[in-house]
C-alpha positions as CSV (number, residue, x, y, z in Angstrom):
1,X,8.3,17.3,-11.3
2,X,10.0,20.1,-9.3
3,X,13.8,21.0,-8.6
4,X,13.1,19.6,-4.8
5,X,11.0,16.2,-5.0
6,X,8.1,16.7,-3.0
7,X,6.9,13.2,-0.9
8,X,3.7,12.3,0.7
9,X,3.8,9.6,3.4
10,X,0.0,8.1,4.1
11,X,1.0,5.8,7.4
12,X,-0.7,5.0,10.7
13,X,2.2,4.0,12.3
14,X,3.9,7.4,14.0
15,X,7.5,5.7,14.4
16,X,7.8,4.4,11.3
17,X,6.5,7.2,9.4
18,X,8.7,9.6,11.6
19,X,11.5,7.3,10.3
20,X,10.8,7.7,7.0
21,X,10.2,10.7,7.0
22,X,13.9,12.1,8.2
23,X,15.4,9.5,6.2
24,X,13.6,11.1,2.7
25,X,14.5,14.8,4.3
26,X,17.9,13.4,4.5
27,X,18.1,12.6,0.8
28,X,16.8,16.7,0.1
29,X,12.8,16.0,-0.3
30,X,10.2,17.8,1.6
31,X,8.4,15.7,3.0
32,X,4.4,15.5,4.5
33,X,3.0,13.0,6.7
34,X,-0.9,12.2,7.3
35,X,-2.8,9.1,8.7
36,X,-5.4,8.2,6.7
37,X,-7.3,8.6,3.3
38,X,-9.7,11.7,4.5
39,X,-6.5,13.7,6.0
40,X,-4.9,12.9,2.4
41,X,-7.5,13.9,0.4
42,X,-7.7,17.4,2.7
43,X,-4.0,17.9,2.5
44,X,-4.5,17.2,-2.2
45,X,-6.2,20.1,-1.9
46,X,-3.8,22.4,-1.0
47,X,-0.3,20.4,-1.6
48,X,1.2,18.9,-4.9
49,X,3.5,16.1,-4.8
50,X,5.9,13.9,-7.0
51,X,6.4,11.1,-4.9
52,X,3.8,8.9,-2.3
53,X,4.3,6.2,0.1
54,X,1.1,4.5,1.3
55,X,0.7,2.0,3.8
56,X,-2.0,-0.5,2.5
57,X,-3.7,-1.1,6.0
58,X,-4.4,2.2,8.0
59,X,-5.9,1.8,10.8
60,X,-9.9,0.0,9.4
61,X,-9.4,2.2,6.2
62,X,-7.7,0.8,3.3
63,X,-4.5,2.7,1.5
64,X,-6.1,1.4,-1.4
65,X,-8.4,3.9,-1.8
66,X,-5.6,6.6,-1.4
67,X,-3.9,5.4,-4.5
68,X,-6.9,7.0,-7.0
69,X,-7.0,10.1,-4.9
70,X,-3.2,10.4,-5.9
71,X,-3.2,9.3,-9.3
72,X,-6.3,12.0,-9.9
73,X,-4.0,14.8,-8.3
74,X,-1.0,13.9,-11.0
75,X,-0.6,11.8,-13.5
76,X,2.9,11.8,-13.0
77,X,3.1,11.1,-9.6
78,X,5.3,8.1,-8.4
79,X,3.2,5.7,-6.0
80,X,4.7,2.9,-4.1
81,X,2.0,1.0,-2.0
82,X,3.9,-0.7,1.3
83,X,2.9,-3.3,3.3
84,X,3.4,-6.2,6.0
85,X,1.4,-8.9,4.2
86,X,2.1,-9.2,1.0
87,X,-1.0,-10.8,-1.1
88,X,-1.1,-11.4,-5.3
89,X,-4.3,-9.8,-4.8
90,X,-3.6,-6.7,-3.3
91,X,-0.8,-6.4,-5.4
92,X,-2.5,-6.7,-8.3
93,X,-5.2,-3.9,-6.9
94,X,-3.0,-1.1,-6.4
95,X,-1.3,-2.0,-9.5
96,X,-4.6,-1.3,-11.0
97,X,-6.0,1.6,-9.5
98,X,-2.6,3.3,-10.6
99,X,-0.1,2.1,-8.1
100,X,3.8,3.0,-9.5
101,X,4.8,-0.2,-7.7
102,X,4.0,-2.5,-4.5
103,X,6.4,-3.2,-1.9
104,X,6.5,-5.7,1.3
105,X,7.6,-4.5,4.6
106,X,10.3,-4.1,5.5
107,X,11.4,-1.9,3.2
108,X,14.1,0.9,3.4
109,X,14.4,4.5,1.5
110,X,16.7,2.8,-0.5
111,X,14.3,-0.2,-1.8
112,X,11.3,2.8,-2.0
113,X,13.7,5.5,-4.1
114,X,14.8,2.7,-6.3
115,X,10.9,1.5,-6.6
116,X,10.0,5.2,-7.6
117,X,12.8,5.1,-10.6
118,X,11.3,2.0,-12.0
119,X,8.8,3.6,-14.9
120,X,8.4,-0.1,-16.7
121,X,8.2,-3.3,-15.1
122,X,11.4,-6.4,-15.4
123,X,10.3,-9.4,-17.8
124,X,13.6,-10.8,-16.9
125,X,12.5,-11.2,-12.6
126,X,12.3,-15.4,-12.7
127,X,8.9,-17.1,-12.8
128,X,8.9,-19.2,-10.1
129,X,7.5,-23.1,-9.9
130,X,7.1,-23.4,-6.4
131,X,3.8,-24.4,-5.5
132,X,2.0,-22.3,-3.1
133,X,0.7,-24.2,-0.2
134,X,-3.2,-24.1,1.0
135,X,-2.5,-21.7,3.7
136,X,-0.6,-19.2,1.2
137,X,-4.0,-20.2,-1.2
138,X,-6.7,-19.5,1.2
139,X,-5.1,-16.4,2.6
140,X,-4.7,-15.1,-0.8
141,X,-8.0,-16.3,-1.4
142,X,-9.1,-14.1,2.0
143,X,-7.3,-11.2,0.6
144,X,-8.5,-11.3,-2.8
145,X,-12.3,-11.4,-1.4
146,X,-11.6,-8.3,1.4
147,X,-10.8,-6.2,-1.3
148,X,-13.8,-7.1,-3.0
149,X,-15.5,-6.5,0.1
150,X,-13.7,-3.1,0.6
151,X,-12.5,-4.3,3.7
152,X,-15.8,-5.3,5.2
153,X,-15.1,-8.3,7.6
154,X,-18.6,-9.3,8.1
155,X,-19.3,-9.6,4.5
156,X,-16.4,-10.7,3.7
157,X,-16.8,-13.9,6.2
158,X,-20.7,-14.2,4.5
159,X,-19.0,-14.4,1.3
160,X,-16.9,-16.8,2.0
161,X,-19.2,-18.5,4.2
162,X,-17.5,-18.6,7.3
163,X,-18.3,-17.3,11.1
164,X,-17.3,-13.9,11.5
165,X,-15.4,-14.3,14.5
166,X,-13.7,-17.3,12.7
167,X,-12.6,-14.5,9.9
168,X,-11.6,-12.4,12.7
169,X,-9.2,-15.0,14.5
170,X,-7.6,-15.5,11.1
171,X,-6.3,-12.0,10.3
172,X,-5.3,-11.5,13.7
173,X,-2.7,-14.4,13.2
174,X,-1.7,-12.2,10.0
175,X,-2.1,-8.6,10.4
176,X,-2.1,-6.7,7.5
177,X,0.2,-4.1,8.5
């Protein structure tokens, strides 16, 4: 990592990444800003970075598939995957594909910087016994099977044998911004 922390902000949304942006400058990084995963991969090729923020939904495309592109630029780079909608099953996804750590929206600079200091994970956070109810289940459940799908409404809805227009209705009551 350099003497200046440099930060990569992969966001569709203009004001909040704006936002972000003079909030990180603020705080001494230098800071870059693009859009979506084939703007990211153009700007690896000539930029290094220490730090990311990705947005898991951008646009159709899915921040997911910025998080490998990262992690195959530097090993060492910090990742924090953001997002509106919080599932188990994206979380665990990012987490996977190399993910530093996953965060719902909204979240500040301060929630993200402290996020990019955590190396190890917190046995000590409480398990809770709460038991999720059958909306929370089946839009995990939707989740968990989009990501399989990479995304793909229609075959996600074939999967899970549903209309597609059905499929539809249902993430437009929960974006996943």
């Amino acid at each position: 990592m350099t003497d200046t922390p440099r930060l990569v902000i992969v966001e569709d949304d203009p004001a909040f990444a704006r936002t972000l942006r003079r909030s990180f400058e603020r705080r001494g990084y230098v800071v870059d800003h693009v859009a979506s995963p084939g703007d990211l991969a153009t700007l690896l090729t000539t930029a290094q970075f220490d730090y990311a923020v990705v947005d898991l939904k951008l646009g159709s495309a899915s921040g997911l598939t910025c998080v490998p592109m990262l992690r195959a630029a530097s090993a060492d780079l910090r990742i924090v995957v953001l997002t509106g909608f919080a599932s188990i099953a994206t979380a665990v996804e990012a987490i996977k594909l190399g993910a530093s750590h996953y965060l719902a929206k909204p979240a500040n600079t301060d929630d993200i910087e402290e996020a990019f200091g955590r190396a190890v994970g917190d046995p000590s956070v409480p398990v809770e016994t709460r038991k999720t109810s059958i909306k929370t289940a089946e839009w995990e459940y939707i989740q968990a099977t989009l990501v399989e799908c990479d995304f793909n409404v229609s075959e996600t809805a074939r999967r899970l044998g549903m209309h597609r227009r059905t499929l539809a209705r249902k993430l437009e009551k929960r974006p996943l911004r």
